[in-house]
N, C-alpha and C positions, 0 to 999 in steps of 0.2 A: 282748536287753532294749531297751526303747523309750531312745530318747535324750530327752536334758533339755535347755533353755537353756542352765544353768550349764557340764553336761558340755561341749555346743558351743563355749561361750567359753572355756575353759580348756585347749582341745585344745593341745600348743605341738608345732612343727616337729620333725621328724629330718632323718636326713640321706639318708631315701628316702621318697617317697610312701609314704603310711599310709592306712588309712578304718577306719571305726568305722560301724557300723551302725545303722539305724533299723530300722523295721518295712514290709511288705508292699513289700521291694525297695527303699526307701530308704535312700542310704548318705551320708553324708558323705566328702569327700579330701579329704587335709593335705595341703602339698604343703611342700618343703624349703625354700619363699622364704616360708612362713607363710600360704598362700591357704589358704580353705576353702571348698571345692566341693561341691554338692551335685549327684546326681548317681541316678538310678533305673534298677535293670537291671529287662529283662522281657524274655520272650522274645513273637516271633511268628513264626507259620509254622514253627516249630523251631529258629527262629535267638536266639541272644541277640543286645541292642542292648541301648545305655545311650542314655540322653533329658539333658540337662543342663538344671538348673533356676535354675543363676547360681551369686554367690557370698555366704555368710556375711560379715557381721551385713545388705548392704542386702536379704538375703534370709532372714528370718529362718525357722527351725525351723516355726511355722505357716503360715507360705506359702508350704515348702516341701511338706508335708505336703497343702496344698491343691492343689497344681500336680499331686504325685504322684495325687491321687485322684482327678483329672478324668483325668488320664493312662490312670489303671487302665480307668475307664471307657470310654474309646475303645477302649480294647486289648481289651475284655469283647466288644464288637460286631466284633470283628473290624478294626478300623481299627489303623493304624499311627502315635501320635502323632508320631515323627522325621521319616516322611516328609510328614507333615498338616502339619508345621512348614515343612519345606521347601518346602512347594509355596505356604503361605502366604508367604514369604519372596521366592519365585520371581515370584510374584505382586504386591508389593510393587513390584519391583522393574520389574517387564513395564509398572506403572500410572505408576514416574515418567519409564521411556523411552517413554509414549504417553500424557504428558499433555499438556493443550491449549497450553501454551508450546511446547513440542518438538514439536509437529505445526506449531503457528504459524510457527514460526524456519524449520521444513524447508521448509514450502510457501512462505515469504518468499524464502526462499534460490533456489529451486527456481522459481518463477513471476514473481520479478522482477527477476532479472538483468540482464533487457536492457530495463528499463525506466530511465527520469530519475532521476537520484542523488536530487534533491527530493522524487519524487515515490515514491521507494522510504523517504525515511527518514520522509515522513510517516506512509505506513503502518505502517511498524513503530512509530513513536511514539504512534498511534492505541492499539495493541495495550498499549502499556507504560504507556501512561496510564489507559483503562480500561475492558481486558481483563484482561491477567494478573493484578492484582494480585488479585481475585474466584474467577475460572475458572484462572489460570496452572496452578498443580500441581495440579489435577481430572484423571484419568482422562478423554480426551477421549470416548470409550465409554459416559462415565458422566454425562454433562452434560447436563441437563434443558434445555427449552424455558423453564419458568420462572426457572433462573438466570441464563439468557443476559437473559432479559428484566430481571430484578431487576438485574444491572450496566448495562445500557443503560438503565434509569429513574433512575440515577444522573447517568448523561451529560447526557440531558433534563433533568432537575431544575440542571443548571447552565446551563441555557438554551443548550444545545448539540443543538437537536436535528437539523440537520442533521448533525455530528459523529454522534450516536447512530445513522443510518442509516447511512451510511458505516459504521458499526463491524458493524451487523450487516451487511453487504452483506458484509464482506471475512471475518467468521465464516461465515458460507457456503460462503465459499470454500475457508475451512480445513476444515469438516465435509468436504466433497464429498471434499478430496485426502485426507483421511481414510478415507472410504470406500473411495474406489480402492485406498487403499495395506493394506486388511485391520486399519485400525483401530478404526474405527465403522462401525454399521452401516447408518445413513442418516443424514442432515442435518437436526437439528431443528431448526435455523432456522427451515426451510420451516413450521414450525407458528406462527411468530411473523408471519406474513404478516396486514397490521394492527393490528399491537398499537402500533405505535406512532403517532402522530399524523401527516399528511398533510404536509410541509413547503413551503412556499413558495418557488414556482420563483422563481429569480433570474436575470435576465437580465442579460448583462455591459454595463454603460452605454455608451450609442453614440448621433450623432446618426443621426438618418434625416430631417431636416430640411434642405433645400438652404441655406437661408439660413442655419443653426447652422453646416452644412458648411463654407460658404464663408469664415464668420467664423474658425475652428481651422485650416481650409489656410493662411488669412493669418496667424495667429498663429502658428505652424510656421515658415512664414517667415521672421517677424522675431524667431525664439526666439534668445537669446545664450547660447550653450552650446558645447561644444566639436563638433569637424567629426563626430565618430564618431556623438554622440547626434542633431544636427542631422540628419544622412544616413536615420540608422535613423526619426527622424520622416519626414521628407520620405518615403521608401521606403515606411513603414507602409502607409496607404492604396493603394499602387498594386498590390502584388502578393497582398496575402488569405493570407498566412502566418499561424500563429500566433506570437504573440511567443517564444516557445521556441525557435519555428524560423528565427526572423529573424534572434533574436539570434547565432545557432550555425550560420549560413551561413559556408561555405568557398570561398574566391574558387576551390579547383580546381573546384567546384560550375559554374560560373558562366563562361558564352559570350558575352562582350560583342558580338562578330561576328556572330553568330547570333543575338541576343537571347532567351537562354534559360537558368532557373537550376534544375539539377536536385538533388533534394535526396530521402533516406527521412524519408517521415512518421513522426513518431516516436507516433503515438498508434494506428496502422493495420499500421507496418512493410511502409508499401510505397512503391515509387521514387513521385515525383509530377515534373511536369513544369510551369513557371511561364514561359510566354510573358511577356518583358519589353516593357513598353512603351517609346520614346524616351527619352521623360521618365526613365524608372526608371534607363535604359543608362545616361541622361547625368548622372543621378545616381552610379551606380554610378563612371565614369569619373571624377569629381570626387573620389571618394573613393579610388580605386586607386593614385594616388600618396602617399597617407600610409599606407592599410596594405599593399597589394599584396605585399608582400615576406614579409608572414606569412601563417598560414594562415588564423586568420579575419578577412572584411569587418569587421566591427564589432568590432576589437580592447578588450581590456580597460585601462585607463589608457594607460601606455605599455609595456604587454607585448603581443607577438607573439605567444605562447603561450596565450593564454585570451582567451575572449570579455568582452565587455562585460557586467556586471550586469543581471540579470533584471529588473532595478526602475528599470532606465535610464528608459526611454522609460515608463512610469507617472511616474518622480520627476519627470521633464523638463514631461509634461503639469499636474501639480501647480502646478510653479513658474510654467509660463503660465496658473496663475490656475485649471485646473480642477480639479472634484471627479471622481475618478474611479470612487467609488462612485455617482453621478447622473448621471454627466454624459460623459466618457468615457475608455474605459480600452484600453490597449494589445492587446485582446482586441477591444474595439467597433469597431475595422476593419474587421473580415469582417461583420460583422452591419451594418454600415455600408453595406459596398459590396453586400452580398447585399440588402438594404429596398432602398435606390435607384435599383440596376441592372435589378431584376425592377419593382419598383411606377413608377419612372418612365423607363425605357428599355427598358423589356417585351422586357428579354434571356430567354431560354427559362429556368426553374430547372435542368434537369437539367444545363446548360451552366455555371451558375452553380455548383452544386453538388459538379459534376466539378471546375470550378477551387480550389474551397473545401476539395479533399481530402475530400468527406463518402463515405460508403457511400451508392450509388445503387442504388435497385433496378433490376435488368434482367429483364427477360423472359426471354433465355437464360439468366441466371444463371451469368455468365458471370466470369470474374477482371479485376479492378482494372484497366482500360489507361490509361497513363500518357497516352497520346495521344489517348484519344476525346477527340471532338468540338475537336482543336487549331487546326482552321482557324479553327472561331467562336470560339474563345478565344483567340486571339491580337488577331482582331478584336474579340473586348468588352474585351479588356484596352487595345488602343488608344485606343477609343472611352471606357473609364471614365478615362484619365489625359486625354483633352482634355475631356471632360464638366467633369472636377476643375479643369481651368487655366479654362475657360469660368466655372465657378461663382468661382474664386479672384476670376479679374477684373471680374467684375460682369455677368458678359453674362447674357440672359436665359436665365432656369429652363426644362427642358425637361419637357415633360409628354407624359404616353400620349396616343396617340391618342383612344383611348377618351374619357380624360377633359376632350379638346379638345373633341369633339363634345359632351359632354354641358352644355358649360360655354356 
């Protein structure tokens, strides 16, 4: 006999599992703690199986009875609902260990270990501000070019649109280690290629004007600050580091006798090599009596143990009066000495450039040498600190040849 509502609810415990039947293999189970289970045998392939359909009253007698009759129909074509279940289940479960958060974390993990602490928690902050919260639990498999798009028109819409590049840049990234690792099957990024607006290149503030020059060398001079920040000024200009790297110099780096400070570039990960000028030594030397004993030059307050803040020598510029968004920023050194060493002392570029740690092209094609071109670079390294002390003190400006004759 078909079962009723009322029957269902009135069913009450023993003190061994009981069932009471329904029709076309549906059964209900009492069980002795008071559960009602519902529950449908059928066979397939000659085997019997039971399917569980939940429990009474959040599953009531017609929805169990609909759950059984799509069941049946699977089973009519020959499909196996228990295992159709499982594999959706299985499946589930394959989509939240290979969604775009968990491909994100792995290749974060994975591709930036030996990157800058900074520059690693940026990019994951990128991701957690706004990526995941969109795309995060998506199937990375399963993510469209338009959704990437639609969270990155978010970014833009808050006048982030450098931000929004950057975020697709490093989705890219994840798609691809995606793909290698058997997760997707290509990188649909690559289909957003223009969608978003052109951004506006910015260049880091820096004088390239001798006369500017001269004015900031003399105001460096009379900055009143402590000897650490003082040094790392003075220093800037003469050796074309990045401030990352100035700041995070280790005196065992560093060959006073030799005039020579050897350091890994941390954006390349290769040794570089920085012929010291006099000037720079005797900088150096001025300062090796206060930190010497630790391990970095540019100590951080009064610990030995850590560097000087990232924001020293920008803060220091600030306080002498400049804008380091216009005007010049602890970056516009290189860009400084690269404008006025090539346009007004027509030093070679690729000599310029090898000092500057950039990727040069070679004709062999040949790996990074720390040492090309060290003879002329030791010489323009001399030549750019007496150029600086000539400009500091007022002597005349040196101009190209070229532009002698023309004048």
């Amino acid at each position: 006999m078909a079962l009723s509502d009322t029957k269902v609810r009135t069913q009450k415990p023993a003190d061994k599992p009981y069932k009471i039947s329904d029709e076309k293999g549906l059964f209900l189970l009492v069980t002795p703690a008071g559960g009602k289970l519902w529950r449908l045998k059928y066979r397939i392939d000659s085997k019997e199986k039971l399917l569980s359909f939940g429990a009474y009253p959040d599953v009531s007698l017609a929805d169990a009875r609909a759950a059984r009759d799509e069941a049946r129909k699977l089973i009519a074509t020959g499909e196996d609902p228990s295992e159709l279940r499982k594999a959706i289940k299985s499946g589930k479960q394959d989509d939240a260990l290979n969604s775009f958060e968990v491909v994100a974390r792995e290749w974060w993990q994975t591709h930036m270990k030996d990157k800058a602490e900074s520059h690693k928690n940026k990019v994951i902050r990128r991701f957690e501000l706004y990526l995941f919260p969109w795309l995060g639990k998506k199937p990375i498999s399963s993510i469209t070019a338009p959704e990437i798009l639609e969270a990155l028109k978010r970014v833009q819409n808050l006048n982030k649109l450098e931000t929004a590049h950057r975020a697709l840049q490093t989705a890219g990234q994840v798609f691809r280690y995606a793909v290698q690792t058997g997760r997707a099957v290509r990188d649909v990024t690559a289909d957003l290629k223009g969608a978003l607006p052109p951004t506006t290149v910015k260049h880091m503030a820096a004088f390239t004007e001798p006369k500017e020059v001269a004015e900031l060398l003399r105001a460096i001079d009379a900055f009143n600050g402590t000897i650490t920040v003082h040094c790392a000024l003075k220093l800037s200009p003469l050796v074309f580091a990045r401030p990352s790297e100035l700041r995070m110099a280790k005196w065992a780096d560093i060959d006073l006798d030799a005039g020579t400070w050897s350091y890994l570039v941390t954006k390349t990960k290769t040794d570089h090599l920085v012929p010291l000028s006099t000037q720079a030594i005797s900088i150096l030397r001025e300062l090796h009596p206060y930190s010497g004993h630790g391990e970095y030059v540019f100590m951080g307050g009064h610990s030995s143990l850590k560097p000087m803040s990232e924001s020293a020598v920008n803060a220091a510029l600030k306080r002498m009066g400049y804008d380091t968004q216009v005007d010049i920023t602890a970056h516009g050194f290189r860009a400084m000495a690269r404008t006025i060493l090539h346009e007004r002392l027509n030093i070679d570029p690729h000599v310029i450039e090898h000092q500057l740690a950039h990727a040069v092209p070679d004709n062999l094609k040949g790996a990074y040498n720390r040492t090309k071109f060290i003879e002329q670079r030791k010489a323009m390294m001399q030549l750019w600190a007496d150029y600086l002390d000539e400009l500091k003190a007022g002597a005349k400006i040196v101009t190209l040849p070229m532009l002698a004759k023309s004048a």
